[in-house]
C-alpha positions as CSV (number, residue, x, y, z in Angstrom):
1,X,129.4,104.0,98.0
2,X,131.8,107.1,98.2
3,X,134.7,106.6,99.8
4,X,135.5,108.4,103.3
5,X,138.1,111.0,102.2
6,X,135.2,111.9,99.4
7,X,131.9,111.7,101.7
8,X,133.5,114.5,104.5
9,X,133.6,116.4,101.5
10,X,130.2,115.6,100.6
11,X,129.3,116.1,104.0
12,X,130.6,119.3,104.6
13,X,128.7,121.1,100.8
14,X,125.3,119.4,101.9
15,X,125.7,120.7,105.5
16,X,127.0,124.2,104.7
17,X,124.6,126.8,106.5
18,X,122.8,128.6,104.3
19,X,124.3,127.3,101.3
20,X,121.4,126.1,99.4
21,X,120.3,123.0,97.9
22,X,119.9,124.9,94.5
23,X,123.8,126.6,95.1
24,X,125.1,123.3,95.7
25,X,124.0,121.4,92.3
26,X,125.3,125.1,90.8
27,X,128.6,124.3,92.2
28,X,128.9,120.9,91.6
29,X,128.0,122.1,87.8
30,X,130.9,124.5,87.8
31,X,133.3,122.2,89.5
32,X,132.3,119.1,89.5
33,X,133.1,116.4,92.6
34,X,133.2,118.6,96.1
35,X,136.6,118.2,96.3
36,X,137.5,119.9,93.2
37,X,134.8,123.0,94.8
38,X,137.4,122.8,97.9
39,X,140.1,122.9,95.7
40,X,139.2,125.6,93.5
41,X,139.5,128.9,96.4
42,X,137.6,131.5,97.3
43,X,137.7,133.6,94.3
44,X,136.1,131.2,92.1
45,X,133.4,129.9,94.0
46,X,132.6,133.3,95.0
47,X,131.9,134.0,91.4
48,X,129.1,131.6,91.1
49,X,127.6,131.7,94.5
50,X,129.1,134.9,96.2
51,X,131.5,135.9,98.7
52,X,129.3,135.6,101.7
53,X,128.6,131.8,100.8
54,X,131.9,130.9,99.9
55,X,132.9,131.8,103.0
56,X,131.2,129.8,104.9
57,X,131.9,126.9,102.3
58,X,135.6,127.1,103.3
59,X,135.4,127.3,107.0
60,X,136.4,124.8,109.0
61,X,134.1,122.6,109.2
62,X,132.5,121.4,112.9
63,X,134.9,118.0,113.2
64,X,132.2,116.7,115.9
65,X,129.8,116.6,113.5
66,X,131.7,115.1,110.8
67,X,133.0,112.4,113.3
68,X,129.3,111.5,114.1
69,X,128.1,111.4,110.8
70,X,130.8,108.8,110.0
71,X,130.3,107.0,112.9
72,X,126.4,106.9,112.3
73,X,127.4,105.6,108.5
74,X,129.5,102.5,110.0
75,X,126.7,101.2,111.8
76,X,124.7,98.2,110.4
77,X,122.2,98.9,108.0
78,X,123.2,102.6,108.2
79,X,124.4,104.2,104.7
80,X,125.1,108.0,103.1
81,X,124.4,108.1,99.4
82,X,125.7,111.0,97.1
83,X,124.6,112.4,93.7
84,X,127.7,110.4,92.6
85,X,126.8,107.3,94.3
86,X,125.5,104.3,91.5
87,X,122.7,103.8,94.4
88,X,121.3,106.9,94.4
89,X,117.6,106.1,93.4
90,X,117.8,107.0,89.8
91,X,113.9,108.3,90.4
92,X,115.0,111.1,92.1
93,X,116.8,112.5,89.7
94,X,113.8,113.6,87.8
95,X,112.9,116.2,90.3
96,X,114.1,119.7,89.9
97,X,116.0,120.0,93.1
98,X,117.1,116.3,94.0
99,X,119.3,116.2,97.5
100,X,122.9,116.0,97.0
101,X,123.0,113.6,100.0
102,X,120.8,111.3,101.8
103,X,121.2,109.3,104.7
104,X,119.5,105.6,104.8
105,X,118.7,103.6,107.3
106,X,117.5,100.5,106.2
107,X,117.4,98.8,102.6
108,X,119.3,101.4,100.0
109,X,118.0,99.0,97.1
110,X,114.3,99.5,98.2
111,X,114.7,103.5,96.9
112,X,115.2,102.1,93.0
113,X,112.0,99.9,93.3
114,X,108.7,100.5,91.6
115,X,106.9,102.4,94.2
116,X,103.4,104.7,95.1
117,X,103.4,107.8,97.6
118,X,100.3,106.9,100.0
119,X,99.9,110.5,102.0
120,X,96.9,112.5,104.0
121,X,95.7,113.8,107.0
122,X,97.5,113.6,110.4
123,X,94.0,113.4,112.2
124,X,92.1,111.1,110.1
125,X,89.4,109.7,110.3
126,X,89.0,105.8,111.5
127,X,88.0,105.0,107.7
128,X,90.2,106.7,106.1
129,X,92.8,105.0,108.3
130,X,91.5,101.7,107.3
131,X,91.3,102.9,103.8
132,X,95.0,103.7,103.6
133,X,96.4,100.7,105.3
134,X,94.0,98.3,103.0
135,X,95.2,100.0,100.2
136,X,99.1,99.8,101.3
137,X,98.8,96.0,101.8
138,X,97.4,95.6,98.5
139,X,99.7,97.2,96.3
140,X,103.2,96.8,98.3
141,X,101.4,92.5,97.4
142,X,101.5,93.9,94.3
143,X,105.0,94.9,94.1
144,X,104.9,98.5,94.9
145,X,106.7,99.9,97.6
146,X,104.5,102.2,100.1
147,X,106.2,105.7,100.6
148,X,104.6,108.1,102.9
149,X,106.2,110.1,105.9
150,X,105.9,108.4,109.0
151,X,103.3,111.1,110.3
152,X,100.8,110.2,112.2
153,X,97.5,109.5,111.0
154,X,97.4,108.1,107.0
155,X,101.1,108.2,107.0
156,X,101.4,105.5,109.7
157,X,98.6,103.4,108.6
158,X,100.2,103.0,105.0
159,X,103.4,101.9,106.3
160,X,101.5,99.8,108.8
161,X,99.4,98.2,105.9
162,X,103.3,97.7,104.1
163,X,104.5,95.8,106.6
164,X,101.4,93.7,107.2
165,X,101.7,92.2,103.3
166,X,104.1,90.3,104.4
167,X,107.9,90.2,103.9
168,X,107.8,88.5,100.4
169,X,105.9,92.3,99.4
170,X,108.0,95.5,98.3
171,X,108.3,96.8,101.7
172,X,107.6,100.6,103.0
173,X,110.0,103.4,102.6
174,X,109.3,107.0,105.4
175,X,111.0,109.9,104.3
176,X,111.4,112.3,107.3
177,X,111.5,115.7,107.8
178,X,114.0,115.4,110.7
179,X,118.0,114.2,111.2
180,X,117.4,110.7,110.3
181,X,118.7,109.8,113.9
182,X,115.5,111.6,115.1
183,X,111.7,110.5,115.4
184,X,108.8,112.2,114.9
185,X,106.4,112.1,116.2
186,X,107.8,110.0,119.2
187,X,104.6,107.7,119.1
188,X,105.7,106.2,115.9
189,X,109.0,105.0,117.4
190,X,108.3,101.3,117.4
191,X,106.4,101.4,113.7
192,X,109.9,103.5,112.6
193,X,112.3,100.6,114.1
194,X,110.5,97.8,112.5
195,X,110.7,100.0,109.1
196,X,114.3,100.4,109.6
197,X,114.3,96.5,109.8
198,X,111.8,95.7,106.6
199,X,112.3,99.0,104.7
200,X,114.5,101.9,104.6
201,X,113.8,105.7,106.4
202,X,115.2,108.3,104.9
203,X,116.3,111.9,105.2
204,X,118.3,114.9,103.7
205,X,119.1,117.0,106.7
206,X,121.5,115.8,108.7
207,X,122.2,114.2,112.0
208,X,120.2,115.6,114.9
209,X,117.7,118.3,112.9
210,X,115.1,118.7,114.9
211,X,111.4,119.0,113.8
212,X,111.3,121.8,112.3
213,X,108.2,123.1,110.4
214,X,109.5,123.9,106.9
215,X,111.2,121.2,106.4
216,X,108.2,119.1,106.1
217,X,107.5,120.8,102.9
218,X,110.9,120.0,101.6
219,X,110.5,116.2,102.5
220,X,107.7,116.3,100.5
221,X,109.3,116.5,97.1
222,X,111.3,113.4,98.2
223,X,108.5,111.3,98.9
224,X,106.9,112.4,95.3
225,X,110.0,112.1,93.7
226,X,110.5,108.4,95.0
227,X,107.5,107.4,93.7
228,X,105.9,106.8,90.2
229,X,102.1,107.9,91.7
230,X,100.5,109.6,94.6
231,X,97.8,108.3,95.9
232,X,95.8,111.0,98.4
233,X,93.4,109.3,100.7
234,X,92.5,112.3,103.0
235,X,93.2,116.0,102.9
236,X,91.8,119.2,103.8
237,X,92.4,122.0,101.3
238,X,95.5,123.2,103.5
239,X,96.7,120.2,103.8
240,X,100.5,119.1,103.1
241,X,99.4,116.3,101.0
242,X,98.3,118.5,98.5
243,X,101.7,120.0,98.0
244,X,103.0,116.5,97.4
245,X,100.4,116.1,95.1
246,X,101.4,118.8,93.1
247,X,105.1,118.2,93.2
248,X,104.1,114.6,91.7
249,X,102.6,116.2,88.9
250,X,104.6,118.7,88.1
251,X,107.3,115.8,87.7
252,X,105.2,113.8,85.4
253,X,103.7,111.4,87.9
254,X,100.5,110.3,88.7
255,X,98.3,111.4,91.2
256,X,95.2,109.5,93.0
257,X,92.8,110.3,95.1
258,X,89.8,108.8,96.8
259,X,86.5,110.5,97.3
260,X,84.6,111.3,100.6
261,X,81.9,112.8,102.0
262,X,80.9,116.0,100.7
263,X,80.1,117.4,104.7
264,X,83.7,115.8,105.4
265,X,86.4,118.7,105.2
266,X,88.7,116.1,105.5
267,X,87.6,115.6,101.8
268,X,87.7,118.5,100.4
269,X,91.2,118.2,99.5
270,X,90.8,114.7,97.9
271,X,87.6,116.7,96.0
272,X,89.8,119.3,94.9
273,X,92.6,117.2,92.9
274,X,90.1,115.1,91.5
275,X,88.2,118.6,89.8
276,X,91.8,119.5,89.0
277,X,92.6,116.0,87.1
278,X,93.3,113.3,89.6
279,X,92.1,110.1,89.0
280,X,89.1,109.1,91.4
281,X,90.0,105.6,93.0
282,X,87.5,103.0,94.5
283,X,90.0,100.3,94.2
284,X,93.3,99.3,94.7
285,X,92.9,97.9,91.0
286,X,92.3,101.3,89.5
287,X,96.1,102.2,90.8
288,X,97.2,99.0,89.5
289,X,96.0,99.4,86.6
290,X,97.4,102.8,85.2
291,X,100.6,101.8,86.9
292,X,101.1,98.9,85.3
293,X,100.7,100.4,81.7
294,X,102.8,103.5,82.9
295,X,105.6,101.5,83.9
296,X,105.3,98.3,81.4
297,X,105.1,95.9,84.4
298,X,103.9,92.5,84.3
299,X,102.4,92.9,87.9
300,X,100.5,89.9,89.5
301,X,97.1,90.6,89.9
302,X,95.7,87.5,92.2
303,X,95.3,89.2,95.2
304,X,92.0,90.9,95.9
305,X,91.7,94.3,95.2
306,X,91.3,96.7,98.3
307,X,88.5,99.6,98.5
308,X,86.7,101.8,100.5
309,X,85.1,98.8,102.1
310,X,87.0,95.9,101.0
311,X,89.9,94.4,103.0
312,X,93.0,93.3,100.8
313,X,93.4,89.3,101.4
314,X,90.2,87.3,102.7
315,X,92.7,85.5,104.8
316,X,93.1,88.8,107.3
317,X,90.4,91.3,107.8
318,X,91.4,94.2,109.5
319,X,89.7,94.9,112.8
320,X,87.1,97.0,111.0
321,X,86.5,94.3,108.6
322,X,85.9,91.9,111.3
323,X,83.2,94.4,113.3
324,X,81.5,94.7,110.1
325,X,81.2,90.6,109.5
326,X,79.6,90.9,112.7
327,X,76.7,92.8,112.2
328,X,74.1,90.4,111.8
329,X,74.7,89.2,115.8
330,X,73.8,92.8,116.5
331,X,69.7,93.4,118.7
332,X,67.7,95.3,116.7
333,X,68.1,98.8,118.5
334,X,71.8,98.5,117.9
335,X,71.7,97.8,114.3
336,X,69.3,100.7,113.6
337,X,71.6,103.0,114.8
338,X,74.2,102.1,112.7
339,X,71.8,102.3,109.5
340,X,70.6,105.8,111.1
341,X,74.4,106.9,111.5
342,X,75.6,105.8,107.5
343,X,78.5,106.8,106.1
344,X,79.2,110.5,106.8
345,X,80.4,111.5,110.4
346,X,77.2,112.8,113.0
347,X,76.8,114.3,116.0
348,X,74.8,112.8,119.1
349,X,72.3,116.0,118.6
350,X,71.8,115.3,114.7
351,X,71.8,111.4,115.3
352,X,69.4,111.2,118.3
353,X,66.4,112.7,116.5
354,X,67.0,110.1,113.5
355,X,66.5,106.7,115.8
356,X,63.7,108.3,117.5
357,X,65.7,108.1,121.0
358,X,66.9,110.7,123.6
359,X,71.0,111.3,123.7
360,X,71.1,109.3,127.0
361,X,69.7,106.2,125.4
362,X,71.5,106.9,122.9
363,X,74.4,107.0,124.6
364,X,73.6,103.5,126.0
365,X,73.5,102.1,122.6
366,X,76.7,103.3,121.3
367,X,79.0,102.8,124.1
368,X,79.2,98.8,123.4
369,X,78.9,99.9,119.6
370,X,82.6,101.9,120.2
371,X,84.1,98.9,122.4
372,X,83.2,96.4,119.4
373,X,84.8,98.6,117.4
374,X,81.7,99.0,115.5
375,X,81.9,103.1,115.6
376,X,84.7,105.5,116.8
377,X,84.6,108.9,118.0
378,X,85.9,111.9,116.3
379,X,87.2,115.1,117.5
380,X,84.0,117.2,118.2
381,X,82.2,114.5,119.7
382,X,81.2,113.1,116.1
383,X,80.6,109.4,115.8
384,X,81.4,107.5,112.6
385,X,80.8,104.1,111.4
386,X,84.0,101.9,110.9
């Protein structure tokens, strides 16, 4: 790791407003280590990035905020890494504009591990929540670590699925759009901790950046830099996950993406990056697969490959696994509503007219249907099938 003389020098390039992540690298080409960009004056630096940025290089620097930062580095399992760092995960270095610092909380060693970028929608669906986490379980077995972004939504339900393989798997690494002392969205403050314990978070901004919305975008690049594949398991066609997606292959990675329903616009995004060249996945296998012969691993291959419908170890459905085992108890009424719903999403106007019932009696059906976790609403008042 850098020493501490060295890091406040660090420190104080990365954290330079307005500075630049592209005028930093151009600096530290001109100079080399930040202290020799300290060192060289005004004049100099001004010639490669101009006057108004080398002056605010070379003020004096906000010592509170230096302080913290090294205090925040001293704490257990806390850890700054520079471009000049040997832990710096090499994979990032492929990527045109790779941070010149991150801060880690967690595992640093996790960053250099094999790894797959699992990323969609914030409000998705039940299924593709169950999707994602199957698939995360699978492959971090497998010996892939899970990146996403700790979002809500698929985010959390890959790190979720991570963490549920056990901790003899490859863990779960959350790249944040925030200070890494910061979490958002609040509700994902207990899954963050125990990621912090098993994995590692990380972040580029420093200490106490609030949520702001272009960052997001910038943490995007990290996650798709991390990670030898992304795998997209719901996205509309404005959706971030489709900028990580193209950030991926634009760096020569793989990108993934399951299908949907065509009335689902939380599909259309998946739809699109298949028509553009993704590879369509049914199976957790299918990732393994090109992985494997992309990276030259001798990956195990025991464990049961995770779909759309499959859970990842017969030892421990998922909830919506479980439900689904259960059908056959179901009275007659209740399983024909669940044949009448499928797979696509419906409304109670569109659904009622199918079983032959009124929306009242409907209604009566699907309320213990939802507490058995057989179905689950949607915003709209859809109903979908788990």
């Amino acid at each position: 790791m850098t020493d501490g003389n060295e890091l406040i020098d660090w420190l104080r390039l990365a954290a330079t407003p307005g500075l630049g992540a592209d005028r930093q690298r151009s600096l530290l080409a001109a100079f080399g280590l930040p202290r020799h960009i300290f060192a060289a004056g005004r004049n100099a630096i001004a010639g490669v990035v101009g006057g108004a940025a080398a002056d605010a290089l070379l003020a004096a620097p906000r010592q509170d905020w230096i302080e913290r930062a090294l205090a925040w580095a001293d704490e257990a399992g806390s850890h700054i890494l520079t471009l000049a760092d040997e832990a710096y995960p090499r994979p990032l270095l492929d990527i045109a504009d790779p941070p010149v610092v991150l801060y880690v909380k967690g595992d640093p060693a996790l960053l250099q591990r094999p790894a797959l970028a699992i990323v969609g929608a914030r409000s998705a669906t039940p299924q593709g929540e169950s999707n994602a986490e199957a698939f995360a379980r699978h492959l971090a077995a497998q010996g892939f670590a899970i990146v996403s972004g700790l979002a809500s939504g698929i985010d959390a339900a890959a790190h979720a699925g991570a963490l549920a393989a056990g901790r003899q798997a490859a863990g779960t690494v959350a790249v944040v759009g925030t200070g890494i002392d910061r979490i958002y969205p609040a509700r994902n403050a207990a899954l963050a901790r125990e990621i912090a314990a098993r994995g590692a978070i990380v972040s580029e901004f420093p200490l106490g950046t609030p949520p702001l919305q272009h960052n997001f975008p910038r943490r995007n690049r990290i996650i798709a830099g991390l990670a030898q594949g992304v795998l997209v398991v719901e996205a509309a066609l404005n959706s971030g996950s489709l900028i990580t997606a193209r950030l991926a292959a634009e760096t020569g990675r793989e990108v993934f993406a399951i299908p949907g329903s065509i009335h689902s616009p939380l599909s259309r995004g998946c739809h699109r990056l298949i028509r553009d060249g993704a590879k369509l996945v049914e199976t957790a296998e299918d990732v393994v697969e090109e992985l494997r012969g992309r990276l030259g691993m001798q990956l195990p291959a025991a464990a049961r490959p995770a779909g759309s419908t499959r859970r990842p170890r017969a030892d421990s459905p998922p909830p919506a696994a479980q439900a689904h085992l259960a059908l056959d108890t179901l009275d007659d009424d209740a399983a024909r509503v669940l044949r009448a719903i499928g797979h696509d999403p419906v409304d109670l106007d569109t659904l009622a007219p199918r079983c032959g019932l009124t929306v009242d009696a409907l209604y009566a059906i699907l309320l213990p249907l939802e507490l058995d976790g057989h179905v689950a609403r949607l915003p709209g008042g859809r109903i979908q099938r788990t």
